[in-house]
N, C-alpha and C positions, 0 to 999 in steps of 0.2 A: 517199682514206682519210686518217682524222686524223693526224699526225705520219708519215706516209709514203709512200714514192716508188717506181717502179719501180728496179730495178737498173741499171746503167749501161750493162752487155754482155747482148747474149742470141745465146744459138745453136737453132736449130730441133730440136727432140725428135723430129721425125716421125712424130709420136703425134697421131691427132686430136683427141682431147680434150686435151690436153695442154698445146698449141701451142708456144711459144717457150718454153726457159727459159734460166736464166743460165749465163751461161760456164763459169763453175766449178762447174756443178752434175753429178750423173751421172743416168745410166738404167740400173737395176738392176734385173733379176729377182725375184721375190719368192724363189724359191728358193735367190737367197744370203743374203738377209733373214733368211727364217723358219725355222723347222724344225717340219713338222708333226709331232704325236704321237700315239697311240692306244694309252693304258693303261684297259683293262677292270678293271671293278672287281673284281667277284669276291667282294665281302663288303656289307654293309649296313653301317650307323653313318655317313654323310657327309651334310653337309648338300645336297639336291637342288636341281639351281641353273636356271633357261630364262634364254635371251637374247627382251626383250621389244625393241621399240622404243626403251623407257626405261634402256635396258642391262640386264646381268647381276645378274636378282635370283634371291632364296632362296624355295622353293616352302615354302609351309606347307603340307606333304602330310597333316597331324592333322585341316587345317579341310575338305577335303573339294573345295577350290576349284579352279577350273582345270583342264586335264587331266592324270589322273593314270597313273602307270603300273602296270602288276599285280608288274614287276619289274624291281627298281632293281637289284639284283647285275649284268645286262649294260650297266649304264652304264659312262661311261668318264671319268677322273678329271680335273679342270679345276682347277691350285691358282692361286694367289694371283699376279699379275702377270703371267699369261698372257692370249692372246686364245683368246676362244670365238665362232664364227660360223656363224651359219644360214644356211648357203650351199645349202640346200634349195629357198630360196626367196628370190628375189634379188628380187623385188616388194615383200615385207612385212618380211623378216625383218631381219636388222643383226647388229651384231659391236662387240665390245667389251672391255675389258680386265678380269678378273676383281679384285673385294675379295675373293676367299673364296674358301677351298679346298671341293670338292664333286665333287660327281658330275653330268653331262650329258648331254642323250641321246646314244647314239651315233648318231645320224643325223648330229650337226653337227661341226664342223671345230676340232679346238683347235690353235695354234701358238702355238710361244715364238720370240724372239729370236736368233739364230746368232750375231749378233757384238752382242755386249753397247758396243760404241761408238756402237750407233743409239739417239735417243729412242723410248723406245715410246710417247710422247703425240704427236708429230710424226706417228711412223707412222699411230698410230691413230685423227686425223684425217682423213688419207689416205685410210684403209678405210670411212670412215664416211663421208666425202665421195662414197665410188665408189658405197654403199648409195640413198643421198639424190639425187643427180643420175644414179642408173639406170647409170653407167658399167659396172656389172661386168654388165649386164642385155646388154650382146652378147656375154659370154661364156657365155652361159647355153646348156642342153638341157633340152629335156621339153616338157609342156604348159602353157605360160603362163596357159592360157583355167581350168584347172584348179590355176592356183594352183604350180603343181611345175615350178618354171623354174632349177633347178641349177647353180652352177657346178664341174663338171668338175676334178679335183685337180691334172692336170695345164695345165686353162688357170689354176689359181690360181698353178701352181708358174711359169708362162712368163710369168703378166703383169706388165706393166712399171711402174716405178715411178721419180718423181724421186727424188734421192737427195743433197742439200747436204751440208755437215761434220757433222759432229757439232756444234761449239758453233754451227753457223746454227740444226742443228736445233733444239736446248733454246732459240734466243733465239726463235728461230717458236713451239715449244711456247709461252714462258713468255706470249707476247705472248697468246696466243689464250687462256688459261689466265683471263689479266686482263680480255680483251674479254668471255669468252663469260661469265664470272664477273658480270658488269656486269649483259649481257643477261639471263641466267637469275633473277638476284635482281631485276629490272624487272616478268619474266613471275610471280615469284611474287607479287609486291605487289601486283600486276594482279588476280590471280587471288583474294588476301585481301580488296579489297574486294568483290567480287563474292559471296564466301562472305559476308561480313558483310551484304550485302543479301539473303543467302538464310537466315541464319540471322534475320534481323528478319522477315522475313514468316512465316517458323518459327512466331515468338514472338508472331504476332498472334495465327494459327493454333491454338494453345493456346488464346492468351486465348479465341476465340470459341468453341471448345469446349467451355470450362468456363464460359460467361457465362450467364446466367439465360436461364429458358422453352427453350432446348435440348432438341428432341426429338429421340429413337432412333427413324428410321424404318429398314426395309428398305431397302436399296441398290436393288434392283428395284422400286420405288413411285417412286424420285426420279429413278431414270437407266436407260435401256436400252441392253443388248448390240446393236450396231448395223452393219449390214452395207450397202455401195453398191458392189454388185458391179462390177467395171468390163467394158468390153464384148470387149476384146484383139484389139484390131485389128492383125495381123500389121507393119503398117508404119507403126505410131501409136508416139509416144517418151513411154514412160511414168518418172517419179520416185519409186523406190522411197523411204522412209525407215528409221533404224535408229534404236534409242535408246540413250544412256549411260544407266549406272548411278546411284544416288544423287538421282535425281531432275534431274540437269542437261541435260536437254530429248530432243530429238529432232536426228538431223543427216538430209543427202539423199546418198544415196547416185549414183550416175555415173546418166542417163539412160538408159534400155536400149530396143529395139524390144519389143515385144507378143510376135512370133514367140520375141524369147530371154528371156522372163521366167520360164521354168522352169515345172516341173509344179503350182506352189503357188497357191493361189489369191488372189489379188488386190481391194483394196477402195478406194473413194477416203475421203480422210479430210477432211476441213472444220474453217473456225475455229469453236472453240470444243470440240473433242471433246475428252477425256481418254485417252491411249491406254497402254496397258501393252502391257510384253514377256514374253509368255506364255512363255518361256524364265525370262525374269530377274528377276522381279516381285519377286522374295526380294532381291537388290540392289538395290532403289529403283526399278527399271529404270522410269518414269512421265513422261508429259510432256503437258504442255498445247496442242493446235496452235494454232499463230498464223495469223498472217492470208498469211506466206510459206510457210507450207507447204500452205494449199487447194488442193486436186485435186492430190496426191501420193498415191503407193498403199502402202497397205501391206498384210503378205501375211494370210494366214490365223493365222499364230504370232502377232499382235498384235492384241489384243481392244479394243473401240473402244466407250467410252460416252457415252452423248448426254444432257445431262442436260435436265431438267423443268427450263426456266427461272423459274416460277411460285416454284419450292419451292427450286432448288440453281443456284449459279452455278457453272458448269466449274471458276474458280480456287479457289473455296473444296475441290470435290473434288479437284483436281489435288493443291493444298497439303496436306491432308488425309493423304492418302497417301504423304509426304514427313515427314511428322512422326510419334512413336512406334507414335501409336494406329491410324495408317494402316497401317504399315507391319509391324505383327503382324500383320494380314489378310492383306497379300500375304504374308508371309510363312507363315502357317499353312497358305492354300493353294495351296501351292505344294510339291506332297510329290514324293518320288523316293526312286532306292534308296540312289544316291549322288552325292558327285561333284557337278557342275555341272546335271547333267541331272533338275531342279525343275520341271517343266511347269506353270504352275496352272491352275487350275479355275476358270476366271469366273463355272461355273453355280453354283457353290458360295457362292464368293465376294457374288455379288450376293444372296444370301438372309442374307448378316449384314447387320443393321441397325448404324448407323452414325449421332452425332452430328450433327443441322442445325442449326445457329444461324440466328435469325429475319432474314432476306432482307436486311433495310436492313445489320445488321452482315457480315455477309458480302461485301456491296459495298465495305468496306474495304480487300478486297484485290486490287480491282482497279487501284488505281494504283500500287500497292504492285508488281503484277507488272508491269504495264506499262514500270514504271522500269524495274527488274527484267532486262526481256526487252532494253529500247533502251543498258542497263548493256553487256551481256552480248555483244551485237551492237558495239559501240565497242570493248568489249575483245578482243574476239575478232578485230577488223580488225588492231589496233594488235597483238597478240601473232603472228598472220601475217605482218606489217609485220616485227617484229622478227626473228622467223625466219628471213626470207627474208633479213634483213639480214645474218645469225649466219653460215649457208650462204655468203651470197655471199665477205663475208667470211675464212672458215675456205679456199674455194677459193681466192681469193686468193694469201692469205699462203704457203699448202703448195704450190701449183704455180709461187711466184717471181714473181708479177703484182707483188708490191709486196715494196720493201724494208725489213723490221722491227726490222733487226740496233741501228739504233740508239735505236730507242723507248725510253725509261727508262718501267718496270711500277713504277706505284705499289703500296704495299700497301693490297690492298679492304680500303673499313672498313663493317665488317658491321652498322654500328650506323647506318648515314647515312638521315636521316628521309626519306617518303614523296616531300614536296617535290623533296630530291634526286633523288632515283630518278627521278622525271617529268620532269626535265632531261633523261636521258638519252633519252629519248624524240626530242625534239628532235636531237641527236648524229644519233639511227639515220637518220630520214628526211635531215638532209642527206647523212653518207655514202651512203644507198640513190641518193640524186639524182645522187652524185657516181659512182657505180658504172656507172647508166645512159647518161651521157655518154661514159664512157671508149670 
C-alpha cells in the first residue's frame, strides 16, 4: 500500500475472517457499540427514505417509482447521523449512515452510536465491508435461494468487531475518506466519457431523423416480433440476461440449469436483435446485442425485434429508441395502474410507424456503436479493477493489515483535469499488484 506499513505487534482475534490484529486493538460486541431503536411513526409529513446499494436515498413517492407503500404512518423513524440496514437480506441489501431525517420500512434495522467516542465512518466501513465480502452472510436465517437470508438481532447484538482508539479510528476514517474520494471521482470521469459518447451518437441519431427523403414506415413492415424458443434441457446451463435502464445495454445474469429456470419461458437472442424490457421500456430499459451475448436467453417479459436488413439496421433502431422520439413510444405503450408495474404492449407498439433514414446514412452508426460498445467494455474492466481495489483497500486499513496513522491526507482538489485523474489509474493497478503478493 502507498505510504503504508503493517503495524509492528499483532495478537490473534480468533475471529476467522478477522485474523491477526494489533496489540493494542480490542474485540467488541456490537451491542456495546450500538444501540438499536424502533420509533413507529404514527403520523405522515416525513420524507420516505430505502437503503439501495448506493446508500440511503429519499423515495420520490409523487413519481409513482419503485416500490411503494399503501401506508407510511407504520414506518419507523430514521434521523440524521444514524445507521439504517437491510438486514433482510444480507445478499443484496447494505447499510448505511443517514443525510436525512425520514421514515423507513419497518422491516429494516436502525441503530445509533452508544458511546459517542467511536467514529461512525470507521464503523461504517466496517458494516459495509461485512455486506460486500458476505461476512455477516454466516450469520444469516431463512431462504437464501429466495432471496430472504436475515440476520437475526441477536446474532447482530453478539457479533464481534475490532475496535482501535478513537483517534486511530478518525485517522483510518480520514485516510479512506481521501482514498476512496480519489477512486470515486476516477469512476465518475470514467463514466462522463462514456455518456459523452452516448450522447454523440444521440445527436447523430437526430440528425438522420430529421435528414431529407425520411420515410414513416410501420415498425411491423421493417422489423419482426421474434421468438427462438429454447429446447430446456434439464441439465443444459443456460445465460439468462437482464437490461439497465436508459438505454445502457444488456448484462448476463449467473448461468443456471434448464431444470431451475422457472416457469417463464425462455428464447435465444442473436447479434444484431433489438431487445426491450417489457417491464421497463418506459425507462429506456433497450439494448442492442452484441456478438457476446449470442445464444443467451431471455425470458418471455423481454420482446425481441429482428430487423429487415434491406430497409433498417438494428443500431439505427436500437438508437432510435434511446433518443426522444423513440422513447415516447415505449413510453405510451407501456400503460399500468401504477407504480412501477408498466407492462408494454409490443403488439401495439409495432403498428406505430416510425422515421427510416435512407440505408447508406444509417450505416453511420455503426462505428459510432461499435466504439461505443469496445468504450464501454475498457471502462467497465477498469472501474471493476478499481472496485476491487477500494474493497480491498477499505478491508485492509479497518481490520489493522496496514498502518495509516501516519499518512499525511492531502486536501482533494476537485477541480484536477481528466489527465490527472487517469494517473490514478496507474496508482490502483500497482497497489492491486501489491495486495496480491502480500
Amino acid at each position: 500500500m502507498e505510504n503504508s506499513k503493517p503495524y509492528k505487534k499483532y495478537k490473534p482475534s480468533n475471529i476467522p475472517w478477522l485474523g491477526d490484529i494489533p496489540e493494542n486493538w480490542e474485540i467488541v460486541k456490537l451491542k456495546y457499540i450500538f444501540q438499536i431503536k424502533k420509533r413507529i411513526v404514527g403520523e405522515l409529513g416525513h420524507n420516505v427514505l430505502s437503503i439501495t446499494q448506493n446508500g440511503i436515498k429519499v423515495k420520490d413517492i409523487n413519481s409513482g417509482a419503485g416500490q411503494l407503500s399503501m401506508d407510511y404512518s407504520k414506518y419507523q423513524n430514521l434521523f440524521e447521523g444514524e445507521y439504517g440496514m437491510n438486514h433482510m437480506d444480507l445478499l443484496t441489501g447494505y447499510v448505511d449512515l443517514s443525510k436525512y431525517n425520514g421514515v423507513i420500512s419497518p422491516d429494516y434495522r436502525v441503530f445509533s452510536l452508544i458511546d459517542n467516542n467511536c467514529d461512525k465512518r470507521y464503523l461504517l466501513n466496517l458494516l459495509q465491508l461485512c455486506y460486500k465480502n458476505k461476512i455477516f452472510y454466516a450469520e444469516g436465517q431463512g431462504a437464501a435461494q429466495f432471496g430472504r437470508w436475515r440476520m437475526p438481532s441477536d446474532n447482530f447484538k453478539n457479533f464481534l468487531f475490532p475496535l482501535p482508539s478513537e483517534k486511530e479510528q478518525i485517522a483510518i476514517a480520514n485516510f479512506l475518506d481521501y482514498k476512496i474520494g480519489k477512486i470515486d471521482r476516477f469512476i465518475r470521469k470514467k463514466k462522463q466519457v462514456l455518456a459523452l459518447y452516448a450522447e454523440r451518437r444521440k445527436s447523430l441519431t437526430k440528425e438522420l431523423v430529421n435528414s431529407q427523403n425520411v420515410k414513416y414506415l410501420r415498425l411491423s413492415s421493417v422489423a419482426n416480433l421474434i421468438q427462438r424458443p429454447i429446447e430446456r434441457l434439464e441439465n443444459e446451463l443456460y445465460t439468462p440476461v437482464g437490461l439497465y435502464n436508459r438505454g445502457r445495454g444488456l448484462f448476463h445474469k449467473e448461468s443456471i440449469l434448464g431444470k431451475e429456470l422457472g416457469d417463464s419461458s425462455f428464447f435465444y437472442i442473436k447479434k444484431g436483435d433489438v431487445i426491450l424490457s417489457g417491464q421497463f421500456a418506459w425507462e429506456g430499459s433497450v439494448a442492442l446485442v452484441d456478438l457476446k451475448d449470442d445464444g443467451c436467453v431471455a425470458s418471455h417479459r423481454y420482446p425481441v425485434l429482428n430487423c429487415d436488413l434491406n430497409v433498417i439496421i438494428p443500431e439505427y433502431l436500437f438508437s432510435f429508441f434511446t433518443i426522444s422520439e423513440g422513447h415516447l413510444l415505449l413510453d405510451y405503450h407501456s400503460r399500468g395502474a401504477a407504480g412501477r408495474n408498466r407492462p408494454l404492449n409490443p403488439r401495439y407498439l409495432i403498428k406505430e410507424k416510425i422515421p427510416v433514414p435512407d440505408i447508406s446514412l444509417q450505416k453511420e452508426l455503426i462505428k459510432l456503436i461499435d466504439r461505443e460498445n469496445e468504450l464501454k467494455e475498457i471502462i467497465k474492466k477498469e472501474i471493476s479493477l478499481v472496485e476491487e481495489y477500494k474493497t480491498a483497500l477499505i478491508a485492509e486499513a479497518v481490520t489493522g493489515k496496514i498502518d495509516v496513522r501516519d499518512n499525511v491526507i492531502p486536501v482533494l482538489d476537485e477541480e484536477e483535469t481528466y489527465e490527472d485523474i487517469e494517473e490514478e489509474l496507474d496508482m490502483v493497478v500497482e497497489d492491486s499488484e501489491e495486495i496480491e503478493k502480500e
